[in-house]
ChimeraX commands (.cxc) that place a marker at each C-alpha (Angstrom):
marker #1 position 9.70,13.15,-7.67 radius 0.5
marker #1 position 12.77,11.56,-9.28 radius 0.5
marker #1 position 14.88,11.75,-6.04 radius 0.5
marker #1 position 16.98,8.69,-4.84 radius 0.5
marker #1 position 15.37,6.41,-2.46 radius 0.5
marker #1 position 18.03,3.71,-2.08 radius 0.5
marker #1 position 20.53,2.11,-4.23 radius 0.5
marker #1 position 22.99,-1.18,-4.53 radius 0.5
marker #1 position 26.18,-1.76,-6.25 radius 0.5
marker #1 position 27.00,-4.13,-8.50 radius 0.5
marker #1 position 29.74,-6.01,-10.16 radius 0.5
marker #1 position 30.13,-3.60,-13.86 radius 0.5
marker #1 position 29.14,-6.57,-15.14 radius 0.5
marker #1 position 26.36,-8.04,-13.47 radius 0.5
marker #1 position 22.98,-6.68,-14.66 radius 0.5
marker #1 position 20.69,-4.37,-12.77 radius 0.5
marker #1 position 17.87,-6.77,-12.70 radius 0.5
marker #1 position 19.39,-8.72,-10.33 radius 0.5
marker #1 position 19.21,-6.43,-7.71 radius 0.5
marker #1 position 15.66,-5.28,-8.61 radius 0.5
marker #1 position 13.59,-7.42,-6.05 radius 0.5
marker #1 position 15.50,-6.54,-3.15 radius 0.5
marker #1 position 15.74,-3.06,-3.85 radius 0.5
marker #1 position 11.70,-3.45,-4.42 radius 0.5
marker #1 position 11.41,-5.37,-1.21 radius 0.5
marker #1 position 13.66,-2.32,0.82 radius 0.5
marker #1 position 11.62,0.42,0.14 radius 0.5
marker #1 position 7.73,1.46,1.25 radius 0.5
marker #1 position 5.25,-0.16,-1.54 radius 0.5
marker #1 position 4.69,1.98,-4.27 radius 0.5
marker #1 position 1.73,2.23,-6.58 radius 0.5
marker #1 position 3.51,2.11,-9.57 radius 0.5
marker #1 position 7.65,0.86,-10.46 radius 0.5
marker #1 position 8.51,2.57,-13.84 radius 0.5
marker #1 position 11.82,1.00,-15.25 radius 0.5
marker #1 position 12.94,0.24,-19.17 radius 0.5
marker #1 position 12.63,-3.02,-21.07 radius 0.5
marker #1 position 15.84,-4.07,-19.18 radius 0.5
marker #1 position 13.65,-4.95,-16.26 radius 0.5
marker #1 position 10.99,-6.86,-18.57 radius 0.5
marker #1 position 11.54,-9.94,-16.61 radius 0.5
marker #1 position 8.04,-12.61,-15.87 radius 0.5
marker #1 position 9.88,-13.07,-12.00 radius 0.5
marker #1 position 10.31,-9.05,-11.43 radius 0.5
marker #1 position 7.06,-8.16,-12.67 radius 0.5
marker #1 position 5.47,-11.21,-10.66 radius 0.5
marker #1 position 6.83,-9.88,-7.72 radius 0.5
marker #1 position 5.62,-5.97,-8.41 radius 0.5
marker #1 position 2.55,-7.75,-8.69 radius 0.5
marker #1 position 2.52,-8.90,-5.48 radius 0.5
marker #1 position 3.85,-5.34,-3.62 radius 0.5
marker #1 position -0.27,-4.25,-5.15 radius 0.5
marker #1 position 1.66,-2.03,-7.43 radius 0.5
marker #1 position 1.33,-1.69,-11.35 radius 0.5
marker #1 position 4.26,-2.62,-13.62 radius 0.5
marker #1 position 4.90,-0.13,-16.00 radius 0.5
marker #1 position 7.61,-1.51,-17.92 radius 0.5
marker #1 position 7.52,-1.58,-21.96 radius 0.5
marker #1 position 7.53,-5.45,-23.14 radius 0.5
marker #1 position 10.91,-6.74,-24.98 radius 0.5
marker #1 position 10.39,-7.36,-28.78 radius 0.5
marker #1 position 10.74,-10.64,-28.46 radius 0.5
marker #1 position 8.37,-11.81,-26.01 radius 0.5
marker #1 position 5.65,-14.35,-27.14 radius 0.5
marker #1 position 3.07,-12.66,-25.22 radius 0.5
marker #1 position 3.39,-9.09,-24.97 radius 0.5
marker #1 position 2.11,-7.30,-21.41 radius 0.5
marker #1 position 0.00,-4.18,-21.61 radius 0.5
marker #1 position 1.79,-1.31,-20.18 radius 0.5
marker #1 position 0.12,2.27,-19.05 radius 0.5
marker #1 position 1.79,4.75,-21.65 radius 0.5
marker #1 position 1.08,7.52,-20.12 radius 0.5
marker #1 position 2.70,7.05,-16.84 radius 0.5
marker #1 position 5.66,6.06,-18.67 radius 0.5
marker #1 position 6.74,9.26,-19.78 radius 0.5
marker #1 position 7.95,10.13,-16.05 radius 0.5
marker #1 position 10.62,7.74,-16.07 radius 0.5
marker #1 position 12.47,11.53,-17.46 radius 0.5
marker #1 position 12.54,11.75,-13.90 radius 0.5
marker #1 position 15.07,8.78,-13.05 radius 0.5
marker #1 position 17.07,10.00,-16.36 radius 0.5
marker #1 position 17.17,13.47,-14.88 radius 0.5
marker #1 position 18.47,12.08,-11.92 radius 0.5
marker #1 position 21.12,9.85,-13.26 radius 0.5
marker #1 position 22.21,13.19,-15.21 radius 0.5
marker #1 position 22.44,15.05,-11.82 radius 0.5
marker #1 position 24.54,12.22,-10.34 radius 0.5
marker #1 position 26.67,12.19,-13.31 radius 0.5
marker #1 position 27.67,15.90,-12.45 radius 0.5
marker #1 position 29.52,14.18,-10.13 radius 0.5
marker #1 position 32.96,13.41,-11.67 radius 0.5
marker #1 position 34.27,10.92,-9.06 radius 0.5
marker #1 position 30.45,8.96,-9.72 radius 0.5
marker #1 position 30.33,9.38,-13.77 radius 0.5
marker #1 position 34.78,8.03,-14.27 radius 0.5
marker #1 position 34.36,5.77,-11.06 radius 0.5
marker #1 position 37.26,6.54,-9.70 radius 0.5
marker #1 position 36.97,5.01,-6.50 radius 0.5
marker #1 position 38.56,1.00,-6.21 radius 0.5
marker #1 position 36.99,0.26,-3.30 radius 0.5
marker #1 position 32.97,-0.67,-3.00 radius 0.5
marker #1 position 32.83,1.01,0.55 radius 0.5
marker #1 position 34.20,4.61,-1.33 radius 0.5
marker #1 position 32.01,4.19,-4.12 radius 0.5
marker #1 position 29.04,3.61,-1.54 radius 0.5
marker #1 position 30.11,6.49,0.11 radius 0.5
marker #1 position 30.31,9.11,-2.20 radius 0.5
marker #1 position 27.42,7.54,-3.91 radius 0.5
marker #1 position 25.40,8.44,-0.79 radius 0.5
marker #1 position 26.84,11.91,-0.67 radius 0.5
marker #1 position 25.98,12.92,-4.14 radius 0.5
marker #1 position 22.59,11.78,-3.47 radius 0.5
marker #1 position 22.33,13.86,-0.34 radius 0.5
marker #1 position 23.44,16.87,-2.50 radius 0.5
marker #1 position 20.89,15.93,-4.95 radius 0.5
marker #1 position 18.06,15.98,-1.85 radius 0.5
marker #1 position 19.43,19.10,-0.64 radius 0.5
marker #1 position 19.08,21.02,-4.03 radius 0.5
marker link #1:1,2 radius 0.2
marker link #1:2,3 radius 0.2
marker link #1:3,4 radius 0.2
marker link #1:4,5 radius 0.2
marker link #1:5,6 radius 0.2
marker link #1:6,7 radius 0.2
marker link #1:7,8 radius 0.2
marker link #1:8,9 radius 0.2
marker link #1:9,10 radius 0.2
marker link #1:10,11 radius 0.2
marker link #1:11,12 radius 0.2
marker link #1:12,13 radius 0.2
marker link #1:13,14 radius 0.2
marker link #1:14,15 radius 0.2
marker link #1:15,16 radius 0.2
marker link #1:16,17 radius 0.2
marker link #1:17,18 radius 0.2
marker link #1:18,19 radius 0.2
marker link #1:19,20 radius 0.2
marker link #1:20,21 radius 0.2
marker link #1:21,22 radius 0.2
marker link #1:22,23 radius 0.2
marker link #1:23,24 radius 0.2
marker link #1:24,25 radius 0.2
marker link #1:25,26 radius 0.2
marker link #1:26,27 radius 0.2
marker link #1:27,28 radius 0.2
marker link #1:28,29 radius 0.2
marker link #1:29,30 radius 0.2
marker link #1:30,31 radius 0.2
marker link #1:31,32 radius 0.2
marker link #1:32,33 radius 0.2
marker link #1:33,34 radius 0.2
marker link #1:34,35 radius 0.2
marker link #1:35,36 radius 0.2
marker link #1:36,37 radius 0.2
marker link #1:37,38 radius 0.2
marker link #1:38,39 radius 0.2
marker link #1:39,40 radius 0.2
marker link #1:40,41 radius 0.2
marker link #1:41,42 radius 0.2
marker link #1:42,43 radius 0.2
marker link #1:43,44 radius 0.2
marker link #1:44,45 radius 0.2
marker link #1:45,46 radius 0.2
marker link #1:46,47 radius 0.2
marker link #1:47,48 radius 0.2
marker link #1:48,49 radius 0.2
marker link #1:49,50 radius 0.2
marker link #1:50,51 radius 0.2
marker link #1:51,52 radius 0.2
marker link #1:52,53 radius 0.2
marker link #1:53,54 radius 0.2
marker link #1:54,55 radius 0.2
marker link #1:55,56 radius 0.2
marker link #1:56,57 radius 0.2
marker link #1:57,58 radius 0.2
marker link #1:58,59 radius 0.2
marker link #1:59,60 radius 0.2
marker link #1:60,61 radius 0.2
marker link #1:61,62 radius 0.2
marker link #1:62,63 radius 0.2
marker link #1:63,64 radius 0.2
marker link #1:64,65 radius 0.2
marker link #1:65,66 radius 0.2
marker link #1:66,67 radius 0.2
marker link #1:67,68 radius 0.2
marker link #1:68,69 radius 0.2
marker link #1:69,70 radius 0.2
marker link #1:70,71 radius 0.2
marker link #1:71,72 radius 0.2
marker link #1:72,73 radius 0.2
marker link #1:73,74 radius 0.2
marker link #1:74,75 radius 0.2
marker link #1:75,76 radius 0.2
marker link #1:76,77 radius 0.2
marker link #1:77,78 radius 0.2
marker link #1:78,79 radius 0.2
marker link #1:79,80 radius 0.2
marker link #1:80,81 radius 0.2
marker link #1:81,82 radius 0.2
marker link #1:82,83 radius 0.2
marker link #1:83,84 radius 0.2
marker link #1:84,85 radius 0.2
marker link #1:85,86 radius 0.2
marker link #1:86,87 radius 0.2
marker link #1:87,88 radius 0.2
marker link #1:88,89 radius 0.2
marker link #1:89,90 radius 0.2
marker link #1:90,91 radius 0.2
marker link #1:91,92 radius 0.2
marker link #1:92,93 radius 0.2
marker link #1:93,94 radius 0.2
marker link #1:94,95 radius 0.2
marker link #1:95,96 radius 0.2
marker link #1:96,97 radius 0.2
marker link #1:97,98 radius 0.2
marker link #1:98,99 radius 0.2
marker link #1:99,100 radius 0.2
marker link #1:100,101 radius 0.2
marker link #1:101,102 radius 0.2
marker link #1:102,103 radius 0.2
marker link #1:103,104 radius 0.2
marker link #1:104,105 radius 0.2
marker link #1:105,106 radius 0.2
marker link #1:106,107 radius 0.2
marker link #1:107,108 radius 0.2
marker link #1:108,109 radius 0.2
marker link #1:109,110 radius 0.2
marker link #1:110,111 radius 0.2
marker link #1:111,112 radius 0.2
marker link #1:112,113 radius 0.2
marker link #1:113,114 radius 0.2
marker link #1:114,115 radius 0.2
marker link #1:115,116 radius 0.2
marker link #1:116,117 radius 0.2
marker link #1:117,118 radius 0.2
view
């Protein structure tokens, strides 16, 4: 429903993907893991596989071999945008303020309770 489930921080300059299988292996199995062509990765979408969910993730232009993707089901990723707008709301989240990873994790987890609780 586009709410939070769990999260991770990361260096600003590390990429998301490499959080994306443990944050896949914390949560219940889903039947499907939306995400852009960020996350178009043979590992990540190996191990989706292997959850028994479906990849829906758009191929990069430059793969040899593009992947089929569903589409359809793609269009609710608006959900995970929506939410990242919410969170922005947040001033502290969207100027990152905080030094500290503990603060950040903290408020991080706050917003996202306020987000539930809405």
């Amino acid at each position: 429903m586009g709410n939070p489930l769990t999260f991770r921080l990361t260096a600003a300059q590390e990429a998301d993907i490499t959080q994306a299988q443990a944050l896949l292996a914390s949560i219940d199995p889903p039947a499907a893991v939306i995400a852009d062509k960020g996350y178009d990765a043979d590992a990540f979408v190996q191990a989706i596989a292997d959850t028994g969910a479906l990849a829906v993730i758009p191929p990069r232009r430059n793969r040899h071999q593009p992947r089929s993707w569903d589409t359809h089901r793609y269009r609710a990723r608006h959900l995970i945008e929506n939410l990242f707008a919410r969170l922005k709301q947040f001033r502290r989240l969207a100027t990152r303020y905080d030094k500290l990873a503990s603060h950040c994790a903290a408020f991080i987890l706050l917003a996202c309770t306020c987000v539930w609780m809405a």
